[in-house]
C-alpha distance (Angstrom), angle and dihedral (degrees) to the residues before:
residue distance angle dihedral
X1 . . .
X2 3.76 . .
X3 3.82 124.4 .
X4 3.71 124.5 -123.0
X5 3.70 117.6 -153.8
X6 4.06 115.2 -152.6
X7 3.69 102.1 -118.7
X8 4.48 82.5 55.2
X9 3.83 83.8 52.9
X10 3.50 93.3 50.3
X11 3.96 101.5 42.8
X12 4.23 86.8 50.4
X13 3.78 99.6 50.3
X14 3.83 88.3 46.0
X15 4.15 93.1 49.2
X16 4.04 82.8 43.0
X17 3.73 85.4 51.9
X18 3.91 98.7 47.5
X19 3.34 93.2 -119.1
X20 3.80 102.3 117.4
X21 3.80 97.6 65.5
X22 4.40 119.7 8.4
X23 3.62 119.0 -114.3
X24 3.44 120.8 -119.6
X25 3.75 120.3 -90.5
X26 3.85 98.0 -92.2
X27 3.74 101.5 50.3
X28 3.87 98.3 90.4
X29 3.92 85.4 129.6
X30 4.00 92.6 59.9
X31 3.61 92.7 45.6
X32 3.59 94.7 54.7
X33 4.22 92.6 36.5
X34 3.85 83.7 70.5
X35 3.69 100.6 81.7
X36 3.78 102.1 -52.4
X37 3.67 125.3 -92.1
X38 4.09 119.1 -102.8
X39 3.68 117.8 -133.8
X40 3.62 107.9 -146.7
X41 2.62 125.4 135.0
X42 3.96 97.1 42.9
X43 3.93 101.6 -93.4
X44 3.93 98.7 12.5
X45 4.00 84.4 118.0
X46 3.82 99.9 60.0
X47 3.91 84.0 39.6
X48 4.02 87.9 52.0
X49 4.02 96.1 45.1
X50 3.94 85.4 44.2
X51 3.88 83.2 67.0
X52 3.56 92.3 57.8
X53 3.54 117.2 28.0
X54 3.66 122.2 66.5
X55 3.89 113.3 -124.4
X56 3.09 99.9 6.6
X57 4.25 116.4 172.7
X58 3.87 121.0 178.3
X59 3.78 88.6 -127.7
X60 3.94 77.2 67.0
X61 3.42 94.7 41.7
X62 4.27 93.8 43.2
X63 4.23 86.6 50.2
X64 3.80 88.4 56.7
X65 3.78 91.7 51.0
X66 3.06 102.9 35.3
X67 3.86 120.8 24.4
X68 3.74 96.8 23.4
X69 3.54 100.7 30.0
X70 3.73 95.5 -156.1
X71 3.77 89.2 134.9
X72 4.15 121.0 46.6
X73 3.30 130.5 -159.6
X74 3.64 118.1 -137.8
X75 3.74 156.0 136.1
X76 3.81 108.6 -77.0
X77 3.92 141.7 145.9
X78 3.75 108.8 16.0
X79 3.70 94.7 2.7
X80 3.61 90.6 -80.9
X81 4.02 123.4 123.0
X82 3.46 125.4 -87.8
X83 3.67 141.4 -179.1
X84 3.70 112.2 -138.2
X85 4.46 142.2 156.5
X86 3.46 113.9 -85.4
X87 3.38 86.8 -129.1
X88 3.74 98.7 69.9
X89 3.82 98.0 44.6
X90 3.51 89.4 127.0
X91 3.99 87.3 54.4
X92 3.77 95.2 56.0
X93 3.83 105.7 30.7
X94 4.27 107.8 37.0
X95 3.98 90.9 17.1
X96 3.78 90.9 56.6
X97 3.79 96.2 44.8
X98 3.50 115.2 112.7
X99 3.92 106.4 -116.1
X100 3.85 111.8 -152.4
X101 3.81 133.1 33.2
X102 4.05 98.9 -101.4
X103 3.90 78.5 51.3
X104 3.58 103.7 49.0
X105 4.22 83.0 46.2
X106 3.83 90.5 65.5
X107 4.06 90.2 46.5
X108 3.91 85.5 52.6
X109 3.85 101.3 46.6
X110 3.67 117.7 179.6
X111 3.87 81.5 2.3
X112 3.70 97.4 77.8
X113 3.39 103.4 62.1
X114 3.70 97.4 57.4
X115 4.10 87.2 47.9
X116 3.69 89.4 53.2
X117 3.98 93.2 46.4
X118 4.19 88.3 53.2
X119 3.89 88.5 54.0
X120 3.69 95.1 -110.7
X121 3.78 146.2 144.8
X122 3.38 119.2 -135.1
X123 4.27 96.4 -161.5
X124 3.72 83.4 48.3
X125 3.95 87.5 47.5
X126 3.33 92.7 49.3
X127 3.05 97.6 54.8
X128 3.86 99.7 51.9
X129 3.99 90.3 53.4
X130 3.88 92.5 46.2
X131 3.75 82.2 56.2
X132 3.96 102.0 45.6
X133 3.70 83.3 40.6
X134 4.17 97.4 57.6
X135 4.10 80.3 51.2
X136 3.58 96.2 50.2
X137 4.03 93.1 45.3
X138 3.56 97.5 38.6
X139 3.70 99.7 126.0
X140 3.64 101.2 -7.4
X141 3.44 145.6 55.4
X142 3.94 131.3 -116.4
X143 3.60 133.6 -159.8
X144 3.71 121.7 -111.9
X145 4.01 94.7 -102.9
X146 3.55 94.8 38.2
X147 4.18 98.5 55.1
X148 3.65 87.2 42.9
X149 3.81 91.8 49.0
X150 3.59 89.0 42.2
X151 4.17 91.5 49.0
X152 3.77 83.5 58.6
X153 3.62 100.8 65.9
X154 3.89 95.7 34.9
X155 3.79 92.7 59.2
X156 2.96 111.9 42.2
X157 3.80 101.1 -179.2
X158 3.55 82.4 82.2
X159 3.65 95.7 84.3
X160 3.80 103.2 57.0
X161 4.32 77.6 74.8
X162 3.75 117.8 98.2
X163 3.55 104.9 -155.7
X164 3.67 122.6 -128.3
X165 3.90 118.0 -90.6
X166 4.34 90.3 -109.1
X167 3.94 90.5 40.6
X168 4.11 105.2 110.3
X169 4.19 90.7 -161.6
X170 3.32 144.6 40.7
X171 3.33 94.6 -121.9
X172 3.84 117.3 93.1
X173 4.27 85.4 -121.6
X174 3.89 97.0 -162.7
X175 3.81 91.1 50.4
X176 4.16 85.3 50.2
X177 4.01 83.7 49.1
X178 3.39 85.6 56.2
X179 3.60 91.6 61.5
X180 4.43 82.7 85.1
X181 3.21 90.7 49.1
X182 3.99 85.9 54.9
X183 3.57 84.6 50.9
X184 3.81 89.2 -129.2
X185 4.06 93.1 115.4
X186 3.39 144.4 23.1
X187 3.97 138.1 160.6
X188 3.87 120.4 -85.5
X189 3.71 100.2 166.7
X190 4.12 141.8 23.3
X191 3.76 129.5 -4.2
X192 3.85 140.4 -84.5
X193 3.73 117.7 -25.4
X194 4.08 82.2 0.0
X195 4.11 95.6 57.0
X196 3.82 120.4 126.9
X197 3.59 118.8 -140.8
X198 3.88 136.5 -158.4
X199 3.69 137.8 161.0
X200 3.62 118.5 -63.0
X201 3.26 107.9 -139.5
X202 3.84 97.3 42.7
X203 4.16 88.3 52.1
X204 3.91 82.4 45.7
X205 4.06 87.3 45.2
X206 3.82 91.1 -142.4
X207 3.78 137.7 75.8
X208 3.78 119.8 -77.5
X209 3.80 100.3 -167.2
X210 4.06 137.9 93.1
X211 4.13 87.7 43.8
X212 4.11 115.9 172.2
X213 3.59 94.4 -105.6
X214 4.09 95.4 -165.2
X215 3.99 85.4 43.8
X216 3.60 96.1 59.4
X217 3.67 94.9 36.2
X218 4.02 84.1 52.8
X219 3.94 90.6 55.3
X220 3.35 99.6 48.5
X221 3.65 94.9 61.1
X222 3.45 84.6 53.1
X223 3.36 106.6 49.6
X224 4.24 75.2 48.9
X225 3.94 92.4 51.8
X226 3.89 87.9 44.6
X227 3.62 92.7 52.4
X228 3.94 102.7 31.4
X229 3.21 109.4 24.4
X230 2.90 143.9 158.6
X231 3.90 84.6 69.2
X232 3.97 163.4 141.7
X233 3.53 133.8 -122.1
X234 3.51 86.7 -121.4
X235 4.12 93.9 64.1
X236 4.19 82.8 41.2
X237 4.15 82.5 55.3
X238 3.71 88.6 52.9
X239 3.89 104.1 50.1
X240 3.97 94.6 34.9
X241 3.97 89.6 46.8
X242 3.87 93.3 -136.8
X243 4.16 130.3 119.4
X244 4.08 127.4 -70.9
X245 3.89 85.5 -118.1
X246 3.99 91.3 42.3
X247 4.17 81.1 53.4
X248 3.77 99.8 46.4
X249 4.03 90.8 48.0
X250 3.98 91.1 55.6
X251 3.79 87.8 41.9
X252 3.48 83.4 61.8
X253 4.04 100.6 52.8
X254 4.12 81.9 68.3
X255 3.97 103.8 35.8
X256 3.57 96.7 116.0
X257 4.25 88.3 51.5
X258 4.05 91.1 57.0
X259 3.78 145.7 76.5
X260 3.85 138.4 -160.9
X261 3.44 124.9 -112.2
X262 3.75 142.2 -179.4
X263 3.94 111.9 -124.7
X264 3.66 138.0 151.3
X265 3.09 95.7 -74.6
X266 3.74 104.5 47.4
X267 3.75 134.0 -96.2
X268 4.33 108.6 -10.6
X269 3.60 133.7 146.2
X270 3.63 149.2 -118.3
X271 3.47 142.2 175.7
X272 3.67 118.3 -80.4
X273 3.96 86.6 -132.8
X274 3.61 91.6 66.0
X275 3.84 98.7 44.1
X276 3.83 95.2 98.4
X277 3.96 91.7 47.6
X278 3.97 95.4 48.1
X279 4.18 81.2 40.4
X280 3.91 84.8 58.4
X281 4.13 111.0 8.8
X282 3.73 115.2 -173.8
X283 4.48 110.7 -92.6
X284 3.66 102.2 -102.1
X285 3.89 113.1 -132.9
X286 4.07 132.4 177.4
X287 3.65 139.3 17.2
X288 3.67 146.2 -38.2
X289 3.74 148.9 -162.8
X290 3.70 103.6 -154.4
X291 4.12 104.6 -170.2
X292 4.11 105.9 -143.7
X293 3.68 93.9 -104.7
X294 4.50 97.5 43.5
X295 3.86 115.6 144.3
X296 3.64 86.1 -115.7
X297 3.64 98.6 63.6
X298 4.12 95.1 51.9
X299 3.60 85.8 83.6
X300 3.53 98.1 134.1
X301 4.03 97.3 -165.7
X302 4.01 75.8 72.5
X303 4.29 97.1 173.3
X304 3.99 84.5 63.4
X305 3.56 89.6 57.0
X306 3.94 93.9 37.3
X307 4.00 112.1 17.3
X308 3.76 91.2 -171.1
X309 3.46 118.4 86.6
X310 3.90 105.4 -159.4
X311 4.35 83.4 50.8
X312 3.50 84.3 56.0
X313 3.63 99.9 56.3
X314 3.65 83.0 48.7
X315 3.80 99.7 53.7
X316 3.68 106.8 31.9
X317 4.45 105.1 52.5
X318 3.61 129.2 165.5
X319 3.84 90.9 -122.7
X320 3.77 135.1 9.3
X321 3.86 95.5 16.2
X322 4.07 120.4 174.7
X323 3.70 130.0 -129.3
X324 3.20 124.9 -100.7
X325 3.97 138.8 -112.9
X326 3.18 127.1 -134.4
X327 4.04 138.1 -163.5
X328 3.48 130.8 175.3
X329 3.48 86.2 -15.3
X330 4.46 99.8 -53.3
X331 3.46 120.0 101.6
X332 3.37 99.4 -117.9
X333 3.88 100.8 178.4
X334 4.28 143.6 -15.1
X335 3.98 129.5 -103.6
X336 3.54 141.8 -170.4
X337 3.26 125.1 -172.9
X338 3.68 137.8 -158.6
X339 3.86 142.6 -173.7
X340 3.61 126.3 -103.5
X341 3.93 117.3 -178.2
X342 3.58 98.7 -66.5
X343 4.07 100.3 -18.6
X344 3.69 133.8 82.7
X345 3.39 111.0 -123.8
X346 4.49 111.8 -157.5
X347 3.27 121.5 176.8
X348 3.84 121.9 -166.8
X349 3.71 127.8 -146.5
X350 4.17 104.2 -168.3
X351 4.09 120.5 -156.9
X352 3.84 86.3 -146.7
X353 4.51 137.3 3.8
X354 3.87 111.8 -57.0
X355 3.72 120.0 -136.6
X356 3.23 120.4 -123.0
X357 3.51 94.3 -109.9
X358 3.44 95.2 57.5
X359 3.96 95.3 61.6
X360 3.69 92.6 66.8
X361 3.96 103.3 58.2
X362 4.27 85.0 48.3
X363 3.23 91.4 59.9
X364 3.88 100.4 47.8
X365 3.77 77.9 43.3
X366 3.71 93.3 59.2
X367 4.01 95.3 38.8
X368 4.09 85.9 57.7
X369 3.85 87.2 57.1
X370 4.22 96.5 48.5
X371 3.62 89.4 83.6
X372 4.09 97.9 58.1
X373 3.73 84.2 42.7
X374 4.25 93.3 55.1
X375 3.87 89.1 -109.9
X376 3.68 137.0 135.6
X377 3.85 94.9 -155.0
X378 3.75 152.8 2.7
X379 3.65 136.1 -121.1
X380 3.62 112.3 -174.0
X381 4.28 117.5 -171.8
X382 3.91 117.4 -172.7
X383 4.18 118.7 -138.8
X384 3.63 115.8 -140.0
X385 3.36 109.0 -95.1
């Protein structure tokens, strides 16, 4: 069984997550292919493909949304939103679904108790609001508020639930996240509590319906594996927001594609295609603008990513968090930025003394993100560490 050392671990996932060398301007599709790119905060995915795709402008970024629509925007793993190819709307919508009850109860959190206590089925659920919903969007679009207020009085089922004391709606909102993941919804239009939704497959102009359950279940893990590995089916769990036993079974659609290895962590697993590249990973080199939410940072096996301890507390918080910095492939430090009139203000907040060298790649770093953030220029001022 071969043994993975951490800085190996660390040099593969950030190859697998383009964030050795940029892509080239027109490869929006492979940056997204990777493991999709979360959009929360509102803008963290523009800030996240800025980090790996050379020249990257959000007119570029707006065409492939909205006028090409080879990118979608929709509910996805763990209900939250996610930007991912058109393409591989199968990967991110049925793949991510959680596929048995004891699954779907982990995906619902403090949700499913209150479903169970009102005698109802959440697939069956589900499926009555993805059904009331393809009415209600058929031909139009909706706000967020008013399809969910509109859901309400169209199933009625709904109101036998009595929503848990830190719920804000009535509506169970992880099973109306799952409404992506039905591939009856997704967002065409604004942000958050301000997104526009429509039908997916008439803003995708073709059928979503009939998909291969196990075969998108099966890719997922391996755009996971790709991404994350080496790794468990409990990390895969974590990040897709389903059951251990949900894990294990799609695990098991792909065992004859993966090996065991010995890593920090223990025993994990990868696929035997990418043995040679984690056996000799590409050197990572330059900066980075990680946005709080990147694909990168959802490592889950976090003290691989971040040995230190009192960094970690730093970078990963239960509310607010930064970004993170990278160089030469460590984070180094965590940002936040903000915008002043026409100038983006970052301000840096190192773990240990920056070379000198390393202050000049941040701030190119931050002067590629001005744009997304409606901002002429940067100004970037490092903390003492």
């Amino acid at each position: 069984m071969p043994t993975i050392a951490r800085t190996q671990i660390v040099a593969f996932r950030l190859s697998s997550h383009n964030l050795v060398r940029r892509l080239g301007p027109r490869s929006l599709v492979r940056a997204g292919a990777a493991c999709g790119i979360q959009e929360t905060p509102n803008g963290s995915a523009a800030m996240a493909l800025c980090a790996r795709i050379d020249r990257l402008s959000p007119r570029t970024l707006e065409q492939a949304l909205v006028r090409d629509r080879t990118l979608f925007h929709l509910w996805s793993l763990r209900g939250a939103p996610y930007v991912v190819p058109a393409r591989d709307l199968a990967v991110f919508s049925a793949g991510a679904l959680p596929f048995d009850h004891a699954s779907f109860d982990v995906f619902l959190g403090s949700w499913a108790p209150a479903i169970e206590a009102a005698g109802l089925d959440p697939f069956d659920l589900l499926s009555r609001m993805t059904t009331a919903t393809r009415a209600l969007l058929d031909g139009r679009t909706l706000d967020v508020n008013e399809l969910r207020d509109s859901l309400l009085k169209r199933t009625r089922s709904l109101s036998r639930i009595t929503r848990p004391k830190q719920a804000r709606h009535d509506m169970p909102e992880p099973l109306y996240r799952a409404l992506g993941l039905a591939g009856a919804a997704c967002i065409v239009a604004g942000r958050g509590t301000n997104s526009i939704m429509t039908r997916t497959d008439q803003w995708a102009g073709t059928p979503v319906g009939d998909t291969d359950v196990d075969g998108a279940r099966a890719e997922l893990v391996r755009r996971f594996l790709h991404c994350y590995g080496p790794s468990t089916p409990r990390h895969f769990a974590e990040w897709s927001g389903r059951s251990l036993r949900d894990a294990k079974a799609a695990f098991e659609l792909i065992a004859d594609e993966l090996a065991e290895v010995d890593d920090p962590g223990g025993r994990a697993w990868v696929f035997a295609r990418d043995l040679k590249k984690l056996d000799s990973p590409h050197e990572p080199a330059g900066a980075r603008l990680l946005p709080v939410a990147d694909p990168f940072l959802q490592q889950r096996d976090r003290a691989t990513l971040v040995p230190d301890e009192a960094a970690r507390k730093r970078l990963w918080r239960p509310v607010g968090g930064p970004g993170a910095v990278l160089v030469d492939g460590e984070v180094v430090a965590i940002w936040r930025a903000r915008a002043v009139r026409s100038r983006l203000q970052v301000s840096v907040e190192p773990f240990r003394r920056l070379a000198r060298s390393d202050v000049e790649p941040i701030e190119r770093e931050a002067e590629r993100l001005a744009p997304f953030r409606g901002c002429d220029s940067a100004e970037v001022s490092i903390d003492s560490p």
